[in-house]
C-alpha positions in Angstrom: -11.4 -81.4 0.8 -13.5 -82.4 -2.5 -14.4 -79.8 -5.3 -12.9 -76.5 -4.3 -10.0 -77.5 -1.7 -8.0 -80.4 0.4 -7.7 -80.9 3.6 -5.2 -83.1 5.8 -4.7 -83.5 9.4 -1.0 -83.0 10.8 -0.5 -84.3 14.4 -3.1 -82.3 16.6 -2.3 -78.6 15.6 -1.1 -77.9 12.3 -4.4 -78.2 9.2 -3.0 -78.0 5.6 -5.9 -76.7 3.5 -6.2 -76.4 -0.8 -8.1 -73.3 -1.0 -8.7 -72.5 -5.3 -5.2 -73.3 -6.1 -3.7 -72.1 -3.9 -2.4 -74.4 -0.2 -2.5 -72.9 3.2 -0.9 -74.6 6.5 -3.0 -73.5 9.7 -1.3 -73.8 12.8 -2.1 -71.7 15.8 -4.9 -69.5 13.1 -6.8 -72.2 12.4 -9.5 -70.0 12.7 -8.4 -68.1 9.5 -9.5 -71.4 7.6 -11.8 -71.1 4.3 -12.8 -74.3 3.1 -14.4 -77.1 5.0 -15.8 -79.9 2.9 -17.1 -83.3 5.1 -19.3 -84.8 3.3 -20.4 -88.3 2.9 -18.0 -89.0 6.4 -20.1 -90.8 8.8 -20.4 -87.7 11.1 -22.4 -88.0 14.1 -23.9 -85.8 17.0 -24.5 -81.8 16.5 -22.6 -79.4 14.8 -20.4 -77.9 17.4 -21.1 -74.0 18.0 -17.1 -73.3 18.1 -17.6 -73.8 13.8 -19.1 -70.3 13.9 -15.8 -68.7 15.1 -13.8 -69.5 11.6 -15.0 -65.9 10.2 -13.0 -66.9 7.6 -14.6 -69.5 6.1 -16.4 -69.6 2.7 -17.3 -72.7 2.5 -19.1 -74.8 4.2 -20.0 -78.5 3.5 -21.0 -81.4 5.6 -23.9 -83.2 3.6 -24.7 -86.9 3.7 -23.7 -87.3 7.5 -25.9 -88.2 10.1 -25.8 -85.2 12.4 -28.5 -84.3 14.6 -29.6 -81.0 16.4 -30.1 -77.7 15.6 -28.2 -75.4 13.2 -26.1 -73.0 15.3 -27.9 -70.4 16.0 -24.9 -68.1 15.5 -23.9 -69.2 12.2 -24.6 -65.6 10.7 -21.3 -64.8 12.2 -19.6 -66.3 9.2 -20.4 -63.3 6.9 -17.6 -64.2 4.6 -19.6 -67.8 3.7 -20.4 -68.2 0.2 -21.3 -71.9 0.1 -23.1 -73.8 2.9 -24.4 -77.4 2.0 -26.2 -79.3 5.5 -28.2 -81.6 3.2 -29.4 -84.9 4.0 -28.2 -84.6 7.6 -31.1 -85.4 10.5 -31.3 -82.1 11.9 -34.3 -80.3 13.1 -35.6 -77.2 15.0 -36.3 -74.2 13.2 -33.3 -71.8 10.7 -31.4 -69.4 12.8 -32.7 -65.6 12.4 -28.9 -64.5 11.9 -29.1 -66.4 8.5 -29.9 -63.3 7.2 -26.4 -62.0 7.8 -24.6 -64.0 5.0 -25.0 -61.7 2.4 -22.5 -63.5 0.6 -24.1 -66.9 0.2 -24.3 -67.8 -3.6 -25.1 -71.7 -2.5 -27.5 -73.0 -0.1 -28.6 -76.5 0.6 -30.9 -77.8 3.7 -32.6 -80.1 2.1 -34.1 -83.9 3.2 -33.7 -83.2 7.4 -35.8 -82.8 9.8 -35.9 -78.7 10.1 -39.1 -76.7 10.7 -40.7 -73.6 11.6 -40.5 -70.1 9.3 -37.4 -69.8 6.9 -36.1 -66.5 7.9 -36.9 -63.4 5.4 -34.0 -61.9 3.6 -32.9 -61.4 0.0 -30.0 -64.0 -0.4 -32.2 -66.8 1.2 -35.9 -66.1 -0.9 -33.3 -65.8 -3.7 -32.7 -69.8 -3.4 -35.1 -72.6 -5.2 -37.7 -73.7 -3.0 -35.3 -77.6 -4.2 -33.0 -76.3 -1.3 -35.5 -76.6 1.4 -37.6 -79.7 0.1 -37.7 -82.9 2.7 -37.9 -80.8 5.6 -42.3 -81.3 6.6 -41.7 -78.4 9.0 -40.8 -75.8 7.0 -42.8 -73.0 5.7 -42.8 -69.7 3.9 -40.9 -68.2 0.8 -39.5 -69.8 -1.6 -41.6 -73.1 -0.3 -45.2 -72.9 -1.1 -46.2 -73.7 2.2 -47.8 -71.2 4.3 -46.7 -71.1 7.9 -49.9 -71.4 10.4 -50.1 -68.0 11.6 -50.0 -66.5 7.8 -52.5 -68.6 7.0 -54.5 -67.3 10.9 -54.1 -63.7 10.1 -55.3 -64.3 6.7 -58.7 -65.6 7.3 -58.7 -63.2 10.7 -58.5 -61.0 8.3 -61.0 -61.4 5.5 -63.2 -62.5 8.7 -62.8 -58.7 10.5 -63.4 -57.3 6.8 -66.9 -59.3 6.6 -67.8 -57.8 10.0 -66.5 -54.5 8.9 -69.0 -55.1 5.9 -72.1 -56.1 7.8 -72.0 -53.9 10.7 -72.0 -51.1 7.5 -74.7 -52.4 6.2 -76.9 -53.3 9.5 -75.9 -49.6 10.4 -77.3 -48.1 7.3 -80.5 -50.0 7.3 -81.1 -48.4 10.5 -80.4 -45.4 10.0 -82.6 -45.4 6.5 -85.4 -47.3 8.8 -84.9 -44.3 11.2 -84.8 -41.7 8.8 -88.0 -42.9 7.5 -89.4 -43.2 10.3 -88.9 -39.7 12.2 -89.9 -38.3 8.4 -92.7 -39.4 8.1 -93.8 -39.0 11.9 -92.6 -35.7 11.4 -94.9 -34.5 8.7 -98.2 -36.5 9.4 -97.5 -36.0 13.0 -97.6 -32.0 12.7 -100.8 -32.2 10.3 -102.7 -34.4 12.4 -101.9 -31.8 15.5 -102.3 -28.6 13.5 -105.5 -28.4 11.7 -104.7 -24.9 9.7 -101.7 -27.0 8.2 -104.0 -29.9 7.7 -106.0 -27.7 5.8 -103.3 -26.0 3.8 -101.5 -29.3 2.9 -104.4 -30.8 1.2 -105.7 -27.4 -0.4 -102.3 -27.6 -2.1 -102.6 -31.4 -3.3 -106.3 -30.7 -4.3 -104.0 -27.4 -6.1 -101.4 -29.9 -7.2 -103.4 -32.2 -9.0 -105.5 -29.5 -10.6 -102.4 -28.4 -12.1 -101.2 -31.6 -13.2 -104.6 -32.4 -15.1 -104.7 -28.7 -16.7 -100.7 -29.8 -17.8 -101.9 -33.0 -19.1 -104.8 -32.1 -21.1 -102.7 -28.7 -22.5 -100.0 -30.9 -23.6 -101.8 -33.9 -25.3 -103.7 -31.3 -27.3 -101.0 -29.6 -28.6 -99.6 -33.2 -30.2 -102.9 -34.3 -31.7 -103.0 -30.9 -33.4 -99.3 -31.7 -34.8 -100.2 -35.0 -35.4 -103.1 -34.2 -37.4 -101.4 -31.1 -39.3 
């Protein structure tokens, strides 16, 4: 293996892996293997599911092939992954959900395939550079820019049920003002045109009113022109 380990291939059952120093023959626990790097190799087809049974493995690495198909969706079984680089590979469908399991990963790398839908929401994954995702049209939500479709739905659903919201207010209180206005009015000219005593009395006390206003008027402008003038 490049970079971190080696790897070589002894008859069909025994692995012999370099794993930070340190070299570790696999016979019958090859699943206990940590490092696979296969990159740049000429791989073809899908990434076999039986990868996510090595538990064990921390890294992960087979950019630059041509492998098609989806990522297996139970990849978050390798919880112990620190490193996992499917770059510049051709395949698509959308990131498995159980992503969100390798709480480990401190290196990611999907970028330039064919991968789509929502990248799944969890802390290690937002925590990447949006450069780990890039080449893949598909793809949407944090750390990319790109909003997925239904984010971008419920938004203007949104701001469109809080407009409503705002004009039914509105076209609510007008009515009820208009109403208001209505039955007040109606309410007072309606009882003095049917009660002549109260007709009576109400404009006896405007005739009253504006009496009273005058007298206030004339008292008060008076009084200044004799300050004034002192």
């Amino acid at each position: 293996m490049n970079g971190s380990g080696s790897y070589d291939i002894i008859g069909t059952v025994n692995v012999i892996v370099g794993w930070k120093g340190n070299v570790y023959e696999y016979g019958k626990n090859f699943g206990e293997m940590r490092s696979i790097d296969l990159a740049n190799s000429k791989l073809t087809g899908k990434i076999p599911d039986e990868i996510c049974c090595l538990i064990e493995l921390k890294t992960l690495n087979l950019s630059g092939n041509m492998l098609t198909g989806m990522i297996p969706q139970n990849i978050g079984q390798l919880e112990q992954l620190e490193s996992l680089d499917l770059s510049r590979n051709r395949l698509f469908g959308s990131l498995p959900a159980s992503m969100v399991a390798l709480h480990f990963l401190s290196f990611l790398d999907l970028s330039y395939n064919e991968l789509s839908g929502r990248i799944p929401t969890s802390t290690q994954i937002q925590s990447f550079v949006s450069d780990r995702f890039i080449g893949n049209l598909g793809l949407c939500g944090p750390p990319l820019i790109e909003k997925c479709p239904q984010d971008v739905t419920s938004s203007t659903n949104h701001r469109k049920n809080y407009q409503e919201d705002g004009d039914e207010f509105w076209k609510c209180l007008y009515i009820g003002t208009g109403l208001g206005f209505i039955v007040g009015f109606w309410g007072v000219c309606g009882t003095l045109m049917l009660n002549r005593s109260w007709r009576h009395a109400y404009f006896l006390l405007m005739i009253n009113l504006k009496d009273w206003l005058y007298v206030t008027i004339v008292v008060h402008t008076t009084r200044l022109k004799k300050m004034f003038h002192n």
